[in-house]
Residue, then its C-alpha position, 0 to 999 in steps of 0.5 A: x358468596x361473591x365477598x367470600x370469592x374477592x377474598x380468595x383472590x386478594x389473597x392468591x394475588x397477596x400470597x401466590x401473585x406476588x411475585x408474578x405482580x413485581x415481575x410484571x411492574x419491573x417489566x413495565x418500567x426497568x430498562x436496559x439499555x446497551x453501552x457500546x464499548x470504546x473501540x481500540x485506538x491505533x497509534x504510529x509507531x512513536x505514540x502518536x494518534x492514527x486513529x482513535x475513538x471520541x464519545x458522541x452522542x446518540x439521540x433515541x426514542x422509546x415509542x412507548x412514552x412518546x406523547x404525542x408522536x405528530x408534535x415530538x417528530x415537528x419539533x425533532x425534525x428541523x434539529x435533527x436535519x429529518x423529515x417529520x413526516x418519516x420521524x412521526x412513523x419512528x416515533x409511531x413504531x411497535x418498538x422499546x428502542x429505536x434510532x433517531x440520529x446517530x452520532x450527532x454534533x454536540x450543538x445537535x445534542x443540546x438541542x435535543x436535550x432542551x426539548x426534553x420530549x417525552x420518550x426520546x433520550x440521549x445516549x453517549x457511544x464512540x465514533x471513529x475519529x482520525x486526527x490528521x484527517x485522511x493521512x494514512x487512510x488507505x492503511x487505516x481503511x474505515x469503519x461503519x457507524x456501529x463501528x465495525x471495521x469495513x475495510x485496511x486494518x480497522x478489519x484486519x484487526x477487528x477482533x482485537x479493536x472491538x471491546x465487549x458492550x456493557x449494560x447499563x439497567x435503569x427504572x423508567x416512570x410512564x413518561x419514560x424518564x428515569x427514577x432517582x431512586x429507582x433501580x440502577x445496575x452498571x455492567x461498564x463496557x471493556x475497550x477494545x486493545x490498541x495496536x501500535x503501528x511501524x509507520x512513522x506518522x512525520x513519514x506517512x505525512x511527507x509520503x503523501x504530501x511528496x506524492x501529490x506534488x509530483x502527481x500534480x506536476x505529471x499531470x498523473x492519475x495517481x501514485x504510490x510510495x512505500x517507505x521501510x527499514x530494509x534491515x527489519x523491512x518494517x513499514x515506516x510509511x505507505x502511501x496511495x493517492x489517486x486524482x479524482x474522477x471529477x478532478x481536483x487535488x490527489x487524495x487518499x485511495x479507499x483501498x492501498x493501491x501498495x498492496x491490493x493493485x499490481x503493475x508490470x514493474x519494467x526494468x526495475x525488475x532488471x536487478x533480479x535477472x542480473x542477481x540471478x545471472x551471478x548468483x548462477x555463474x553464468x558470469x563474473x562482475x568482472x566480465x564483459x557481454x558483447x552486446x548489440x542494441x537489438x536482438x531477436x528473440x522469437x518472433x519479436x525484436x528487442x531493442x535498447x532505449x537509443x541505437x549503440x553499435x555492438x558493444x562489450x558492456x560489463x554487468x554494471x553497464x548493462x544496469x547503468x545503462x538498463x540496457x534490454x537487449x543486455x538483459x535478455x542475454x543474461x536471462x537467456x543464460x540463466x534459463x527459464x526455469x531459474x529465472x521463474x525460480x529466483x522471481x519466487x525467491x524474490x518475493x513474487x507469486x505470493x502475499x506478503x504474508x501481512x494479512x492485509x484483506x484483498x492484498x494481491x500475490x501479483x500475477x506470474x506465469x509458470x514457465x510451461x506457460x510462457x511464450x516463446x518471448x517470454x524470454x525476452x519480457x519477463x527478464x526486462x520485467x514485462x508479462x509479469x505483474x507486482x504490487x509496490x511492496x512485492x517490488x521494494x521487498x525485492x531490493x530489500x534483499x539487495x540491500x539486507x545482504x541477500x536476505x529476504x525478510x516478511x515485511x511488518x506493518x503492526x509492531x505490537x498490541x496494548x491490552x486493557x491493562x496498559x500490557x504491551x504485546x509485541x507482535x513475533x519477529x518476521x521470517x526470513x530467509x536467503x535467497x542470494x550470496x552477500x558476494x552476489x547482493x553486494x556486486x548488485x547493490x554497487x551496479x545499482x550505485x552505479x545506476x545513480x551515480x552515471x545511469x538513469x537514475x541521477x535524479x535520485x541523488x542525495x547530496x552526502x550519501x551513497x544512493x543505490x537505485x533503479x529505474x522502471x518505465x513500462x507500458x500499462x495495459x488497457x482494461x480492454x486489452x492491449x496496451x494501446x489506448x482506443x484512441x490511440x497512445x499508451x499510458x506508462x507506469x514511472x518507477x524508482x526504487x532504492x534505498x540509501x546509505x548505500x554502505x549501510x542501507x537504513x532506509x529503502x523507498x519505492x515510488x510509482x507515478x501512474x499514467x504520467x502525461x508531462x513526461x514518462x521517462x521513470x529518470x524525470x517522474x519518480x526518481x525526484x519524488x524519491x530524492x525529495x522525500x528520502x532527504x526528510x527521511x534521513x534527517x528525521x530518523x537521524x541517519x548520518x551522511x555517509x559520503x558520496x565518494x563509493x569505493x566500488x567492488x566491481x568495475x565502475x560504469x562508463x562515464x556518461x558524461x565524459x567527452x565524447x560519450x553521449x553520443x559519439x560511439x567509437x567506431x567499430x574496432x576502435x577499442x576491444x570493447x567494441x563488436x561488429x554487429x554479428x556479436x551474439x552474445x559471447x562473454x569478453x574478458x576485456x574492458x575500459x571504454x566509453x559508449x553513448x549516453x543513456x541518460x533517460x530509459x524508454x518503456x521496455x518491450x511487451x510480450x504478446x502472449x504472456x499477457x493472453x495468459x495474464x487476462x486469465x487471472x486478470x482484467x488488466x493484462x494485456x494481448x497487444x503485440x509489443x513493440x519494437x522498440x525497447x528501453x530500460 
């Protein structure tokens, strides 16, 4: 009976329990074992490597095969760096795969590899890995160690980036170690696609090295630069560096202060209000305003950056000098609502359009919220906030003939097979007249040539440009300081040649301590790195000799200019301080210096509304003081 019952049952295993048997064996020594797809690489836009990814090694352990966890964790341990109390607890696990140390050097691997413990094993996978270092680190953003992106462009573009994992199938014997002649399927991983960038790599290079100097030289907490074509307004360089809490030289921002970070753009924000006033005709290049050097608006006076007695500036004086009280009057003209309007036009209120992640849309009052000085800030550009690249997109409207383009930072998309995909051309629109565009960009000429801006001139060529100095608000509110003081936002934004715009830059140096004056902070740091620019892209000199479209600017630095005012009468384009405003048609005389801008005037009430939205608005009252 008990013959005749092992008979049955080595029959049922031979004939039934076949199949079930070789299933149980492959289970107990076939393994798969995931293959982690290259990540796609990211390139400048002539070719050159941002970021790509590199094999590294991956030291892992099968705990099933280890034999003797206490030793394999001893011996692991002073390779890896690890505690070998922790690693015997790895080694000890209810697991078929667990992760010892990723992505190690490969000394470390070849070490590990010698020891040839049973049950631990070596696994090829990709790393992230920048070649120049932390160049363009705030574009780039990061990824984490299983190389999923975290932050900037690794995760804007992470779809695209990642490629699709492979699976590599192997036959193990008991010790864990792989059968020659064992079962063997390979499913390779696919790489993910390559992006192609518009920034310039030699550009992003002599941006942040520019950038650091300067912050160093101010004594500043940090900066941004933003470089782009302003015919295309692709991106050709982008960068954001800040001082360390615990000191040391500048280095690259985790986030792009460029477009996540807002600032109140001061009186670089002067060119919208004067493109407004003469795109809405409120008057001519050619007229003159009588204009005081201070005006009461509400309950707030405003001043210009230095006394003046009432004098008769034409549009481009009012920009040369960045005069305040100028510009209140013409903003007073174009009204509210227009002003709010053409602000929008310009850019301001909304994203870029890039998609680049917590990019910020500024912060911007709608006009039933405006105080009653708002009038008299936001034209001077205080009580509204940008981030650089909303303020350069600005002049790039200027210098584009009065045509707003979305800016570019990727130009196309290379897929496995070596496709190129370019990426859809931006949109565009127009906001002013070539006629109003070209009458600014000459006033803005004139803000270099004699104006504030003179540290921004470029041997050669025709620079157009503006100067912004501003009061930062507090995090606690306010703009003065706990223990008293301010802190200043220094800008500078232009583009040049100015004939033939080709190349448009922005500079912000925030809280500068060695000077605050926008003329002496940012102004160079714009000269030193636009003459690289013009070199490197191969832009021909155009000459500084500028035939002008509209009147020229008063020679600051004509005898007697720079500080002797004509007496009041002295020539028609002086006014008794009773003048308000009117619109003369005469012209021709010379007024004082204006060489260095003070910070322009803050409103109260529009940065009430500002905390709202915000925690670094501010609700101080402004001072009396004003400046361009």
């Amino acid at each position: 009976m008990l013959f005749t019952i092992v008979v049955g049952r080595l029959g049922q295993l031979q004939i039934t329990g076949a199949e079930a048997l070789a299933d149980l064996g492959d289970a107990q020594t076939v393994r798969s074992v995931a293959l982690p797809a290259a990540r796609g690489s990211v390139f400048d836009r002539n070719g050159q490597d941002l970021a790509l990814s590199v094999a590294r090694r991956t030291v892992w352990a099968d705990p099933r095969y280890v034999e003797d966890a206490a030793a394999s964790a001893a011996a692991l341990g002073p390779v890896l760096g690890l505690d070998p109390l922790e690693l015997a607890g790895d080694l000890e696990a209810d697991a078929s795969f667990i992760y010892l140390a990723r992505q190690v050097d490969e000394t470390v691997a070849e070490a590990v590899e010698a020891l040839a413990l049973p049950g631990v094993h070596l696994l090829d996978e990709p790393s992230r890995f920048r070649p120049a270092g932390d160049l363009a680190r705030s574009i780039l953003g990061d990824v984490n160690v299983d190389n999923v992106g975290r932050s900037g462009l690794e995760l804007q573009y992470d779809d695209v980036l990642t490629g699709e994992p492979g699976e590599l199938v192997v036959e193990r014997d008991p010790g864990g170690r792989t059968i020659p002649q064992g079962e063997r399927q390979l499913r390779p991983a696919v790489p993910g696609d390559d992006l192609v960038l518009t920034i310039d790599r030699s550009l992003q290079y002599e941006a942040e090295r520019a950038l650091a100097d300067q912050i160093v030289a101010m004594d500043a907490a940090g900066g941004t630069l933003v470089a782009t074509d302003p015919r295309t307004n692709e991106i050709l360089a982008m960068a954001s560096l800040t001082v360390p809490d615990d000191g040391g030289d500048p280095a690259p921002t985790g986030a792009n202060r460029a477009l996540v970070d807002v600032f109140e753009p001061g009186s670089v924000n002067k060119v919208i209000t004067m493109a407004a006033a003469l795109e809405e005709g409120v008057l001519t290049p050619t007229d003159t305003l009588v204009v005081p050097d201070n005006l009461q608006v509400a309950d707030k006076r405003f001043t210009d950056s230095s006394p003046h007695p009432t004098m008769a500036y034409t549009p481009t004086d009012i920009l040369a000098r960045s005069s305040n009280v100028g510009t209140i009057m013409l903003g007073q003209r174009v009204g509210p609502d227009r002003i709010d309007a053409y602000l929008r036009a310009f850019g301001y209120g909304e994203t870029s359009g890039l998609g680049f992640p917590d990019e910020s849309p500024g912060l911007l009052l709608d006009p039933d919220d405006w105080s009653g000085t708002s009038i008299g800030t936001i034209p001077i550009g205080q009580g509204v906030a940008v981030n650089a690249l909303q303020m350069l997109g600005a002049y790039n409207v200027i210098a584009n003939d009065g045509v707003l383009t979305a800016p570019s930072l990727v130009r196309s998309r290379i897929d496995g097979a070596g496709v190129e995909h370019p990426v859809p051309a931006s949109d565009s629109r127009r906001v002013v007249s070539e006629e109003t565009a070209g009458a600014v960009r000459d006033m803005l000429v004139a803000v270099v040539d004699a104006g504030t801006g003179r540290e921004a001139a470029i041997d050669g060529y025709a620079v157009a440009g503006k100067t912004g100095t501003a009061r930062k608000p507090q995090p606690t509110g306010g703009y003065e300081r706990p223990g008293g003081g301010y802190d200043y936002v220094s800008t500078f934004a232009g583009f040049v040649p100015a004939q033939d715009p080709q190349l448009s830059v922005i500079v912000v140096i925030d809280e500068p301590v060695t000077s605050i004056y926008a003329g002496d902070v940012a102004a160079p740091v714009f000269a030193r790195f636009a003459r690289y620019a013009l070199g490197h892209l191969a832009i021909p000199p155009s000459g500084t000799s500028y035939e002008y479209s509209v009147p020229p600017p008063i020679d600051f630095d004509e005898p007697g200019s720079d500080g002797d005012a004509p007496a009041p009468g002295a020539d028609g384009r002086v006014r008794s301080e009773a003048a308000t405003g009117d619109v003369a048609t005469d012209d021709g005389a010379t007024g004082d210096a204006a060489d260095d801008e003070a910070p322009d005037a803050v409103d109260e009430e529009a940065h009430d509304h500002a905390d709202e939205e915000s925690t670094d608005g501010a609700g101080a009252d402004p001072p009396d003081e004003g400046g361009g």
